[in-house]
C-alpha positions as MATLAB code, in Angstrom:
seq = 'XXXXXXXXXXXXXXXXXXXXXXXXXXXXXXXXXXXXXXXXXXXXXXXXXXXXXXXXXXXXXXXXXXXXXXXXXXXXXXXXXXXXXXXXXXXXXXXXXXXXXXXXXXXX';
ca = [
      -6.260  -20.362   -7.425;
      -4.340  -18.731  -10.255;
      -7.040  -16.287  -10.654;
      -6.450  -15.448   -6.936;
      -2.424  -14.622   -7.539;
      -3.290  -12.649  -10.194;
      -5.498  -10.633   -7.839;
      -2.560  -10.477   -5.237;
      -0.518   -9.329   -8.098;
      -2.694   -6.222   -9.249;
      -2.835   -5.134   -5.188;
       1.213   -4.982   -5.156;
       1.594   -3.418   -8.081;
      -1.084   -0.397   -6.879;
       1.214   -0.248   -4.037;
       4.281   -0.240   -5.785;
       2.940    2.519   -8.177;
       1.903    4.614   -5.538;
       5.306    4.120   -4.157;
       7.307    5.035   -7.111;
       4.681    8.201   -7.607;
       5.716    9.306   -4.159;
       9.225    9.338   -3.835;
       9.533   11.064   -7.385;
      11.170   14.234   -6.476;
      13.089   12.680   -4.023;
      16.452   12.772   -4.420;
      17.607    9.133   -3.117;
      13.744    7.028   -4.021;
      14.107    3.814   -2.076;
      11.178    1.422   -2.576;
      11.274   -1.549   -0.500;
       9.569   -4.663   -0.772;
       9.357   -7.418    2.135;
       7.395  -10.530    3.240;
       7.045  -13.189    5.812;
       5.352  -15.584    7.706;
       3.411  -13.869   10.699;
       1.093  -14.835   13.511;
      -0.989  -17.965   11.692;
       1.400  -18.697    9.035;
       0.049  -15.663    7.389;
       2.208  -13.647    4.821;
       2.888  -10.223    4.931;
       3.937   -7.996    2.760;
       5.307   -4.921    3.069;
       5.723   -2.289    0.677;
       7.777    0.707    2.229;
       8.912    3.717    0.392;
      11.030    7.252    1.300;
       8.712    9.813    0.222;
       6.688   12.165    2.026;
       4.395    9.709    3.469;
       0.549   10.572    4.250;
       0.075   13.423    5.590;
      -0.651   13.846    9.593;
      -4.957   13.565   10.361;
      -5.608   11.836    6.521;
      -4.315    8.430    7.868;
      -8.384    6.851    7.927;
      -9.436    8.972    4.863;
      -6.813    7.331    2.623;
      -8.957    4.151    1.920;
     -11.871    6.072    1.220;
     -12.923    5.898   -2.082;
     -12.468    8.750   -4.253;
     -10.039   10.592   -1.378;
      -6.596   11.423   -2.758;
      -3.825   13.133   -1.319;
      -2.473   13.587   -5.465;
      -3.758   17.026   -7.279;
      -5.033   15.164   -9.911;
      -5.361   11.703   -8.516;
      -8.719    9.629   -8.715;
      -8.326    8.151   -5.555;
      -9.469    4.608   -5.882;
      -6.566    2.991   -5.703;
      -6.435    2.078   -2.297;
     -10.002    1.406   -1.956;
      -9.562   -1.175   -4.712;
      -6.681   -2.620   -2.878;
      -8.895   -2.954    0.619;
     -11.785   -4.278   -1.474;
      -9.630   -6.952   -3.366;
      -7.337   -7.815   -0.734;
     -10.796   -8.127    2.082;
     -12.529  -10.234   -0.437;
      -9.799  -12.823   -0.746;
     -10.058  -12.708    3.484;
      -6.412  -10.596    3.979;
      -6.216   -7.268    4.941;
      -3.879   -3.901    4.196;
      -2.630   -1.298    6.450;
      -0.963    1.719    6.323;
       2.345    1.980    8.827;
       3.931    5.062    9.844;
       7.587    4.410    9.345;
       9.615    5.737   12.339;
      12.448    7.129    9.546;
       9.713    8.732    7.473;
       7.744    7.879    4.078;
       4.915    5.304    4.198;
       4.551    1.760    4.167;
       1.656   -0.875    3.538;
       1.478   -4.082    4.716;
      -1.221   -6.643    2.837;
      -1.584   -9.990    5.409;
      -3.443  -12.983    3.680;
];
């Protein structure tokens, strides 16, 4: 079970760098972190940040390994995410924040 924490760990923190990468040149960063029980006494877990958010038409393509949206990005960040967070029987989506930016949820 611990091993499975740590797991959840390394998928937040992704998220949370990817986050903190994306609202760098704004000039307010928010980063905002949630969770709760859902549908199935699930958790969620939101990560939600201010920057530009994905951009329109690469919303399916950002799970894709090797796809970035970075200049120099590798672009398996996400893909590890699905593929760790799928294996342990969750899943992660990306939301389209009505106020702009991007946000993640990871359900387990």
């Amino acid at each position: 079970m611990a091993q499975r924490g740590q797991r959840r760990h390394r998928e937040l923190l992704n998220l949370l760098s990817n986050a903190a990468h994306a609202t760098a040149r704004v000039a307010e960063p928010t980063v905002e972190v949630s969770a709760r029980l859902i549908r199935g006494r699930r958790l969620a877990i939101e990560v939600r940040d201010n920057g530009p958010g994905v951009p329109h038409g690469l919303e399916h393509d950002i799970f894709t390994p090797f796809f970035s949206t970075r200049e120099h990005g590798s672009g398996i960040g996400l893909a590890v995410v699905r593929n760790l967070v799928q294996g342990m029987g969750g899943s992660v989506r990306h939301v389209k924040p009505a106020r702009g930016g991007a946000a993640f949820v990871l359900a387990f």
